[in-house]
N, C-alpha and C positions, 0 to 999 in steps of 0.2 A: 484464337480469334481475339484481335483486340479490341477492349470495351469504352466506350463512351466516357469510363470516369479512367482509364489512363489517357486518354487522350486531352482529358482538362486538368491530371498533375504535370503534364510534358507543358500543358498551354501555360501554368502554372507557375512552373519554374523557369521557363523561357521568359516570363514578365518579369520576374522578380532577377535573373540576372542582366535584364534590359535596363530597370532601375539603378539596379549595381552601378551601371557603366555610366550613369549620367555624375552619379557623385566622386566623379576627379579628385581630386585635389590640385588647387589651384596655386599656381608659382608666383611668389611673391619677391618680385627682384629687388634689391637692395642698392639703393642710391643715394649716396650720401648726400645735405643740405646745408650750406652756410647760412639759408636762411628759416626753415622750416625744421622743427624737432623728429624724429622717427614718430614720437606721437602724433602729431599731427600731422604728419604724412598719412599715419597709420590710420589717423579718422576721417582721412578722404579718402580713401582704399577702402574703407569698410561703408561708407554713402554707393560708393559705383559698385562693391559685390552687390551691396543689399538691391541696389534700382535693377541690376543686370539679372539677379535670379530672377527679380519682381516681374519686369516689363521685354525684358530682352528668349523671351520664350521662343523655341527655336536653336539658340546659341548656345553655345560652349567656352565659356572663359578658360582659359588657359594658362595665361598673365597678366600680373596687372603691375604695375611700377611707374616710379617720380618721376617724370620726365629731365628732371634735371633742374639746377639752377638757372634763370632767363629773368632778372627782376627788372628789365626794362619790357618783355612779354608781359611779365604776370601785371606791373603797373596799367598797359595796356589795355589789358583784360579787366581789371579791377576797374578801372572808370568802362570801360564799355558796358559794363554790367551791374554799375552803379554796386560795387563793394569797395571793402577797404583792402580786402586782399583777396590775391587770388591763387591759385596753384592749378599745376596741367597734368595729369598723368596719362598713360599709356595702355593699352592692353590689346593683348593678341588671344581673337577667338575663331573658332569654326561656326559655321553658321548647318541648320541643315534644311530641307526639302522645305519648309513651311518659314522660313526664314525672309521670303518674299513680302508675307503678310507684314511685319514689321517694317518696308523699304529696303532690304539686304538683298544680297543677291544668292541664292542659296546653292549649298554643300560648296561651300566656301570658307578661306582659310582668311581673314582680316590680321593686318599685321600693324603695330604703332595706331591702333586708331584713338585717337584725340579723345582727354574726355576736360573741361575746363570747369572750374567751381570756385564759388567767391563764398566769402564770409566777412559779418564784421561787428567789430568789437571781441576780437578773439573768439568767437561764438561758431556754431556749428558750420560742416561744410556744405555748402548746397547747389548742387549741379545746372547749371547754365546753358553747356552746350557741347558740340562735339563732331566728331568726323575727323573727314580729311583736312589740311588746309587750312 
């Protein structure tokens, strides 16, 4: 007869390899910049992990990378959003079943989704805006 407490080590460890699967490890693609350092590419990549674990609940990051050199975009951007500079990166996530709640459309694979972020006086990166388009 099976008892009440193997049935909450099975519920047990069923959570604890649910957990497992949430911590991926996230692809971090490599684009080189005539205009921007790997550092500070690398500290606008770490602004959109940190907001995406934050606010993006539901989702599954997968990639994230520079969109590439564009300095008549980022110029663009940079007055649009009142910085001195700006930079655009990339990332391809899954979305799942609650993924609605944040405006996504769920158990969904997003691919290239926009993310854009200004800064100025060489100072921190800070996120703007985003999507398609």
């Amino acid at each position: 007869m099976v008892t009440k407490k193997f049935y909450k080590i099975i519920l047990c460890l069923l959570l604890i390899m649910c957990v497992g699967c949430q911590r991926k490890e996230i692809k971090v693609r490599t684009i080189y910049s005539d205009i921007y350092t790997e550092e500070e590419i690398q500290e606008a990549i770490d602004v959109i992990k940190k907001e995406f674990s934050k606010d993006w609940k539901g989702c599954t990051l997968k990639e994230i990378y520079y969109a590439g050199d564009d300095k008549a975009l980022f110029t663009s951007y940079a007055k649009q959003y009142q910085g001195e500079e700006a930079i655009v990166l990339k990332t391809n996530f899954h979305t799942n079943y609650f993924a609605w709640k944040i405006g996504l459309n769920s158990n969904c694979d997003y691919e290239d989704y926009q993310w854009i972020l200004i800064r100025n006086n060489n100072g921190k990166w800070k996120h703007v805006d985003g999507g398609y388009g």
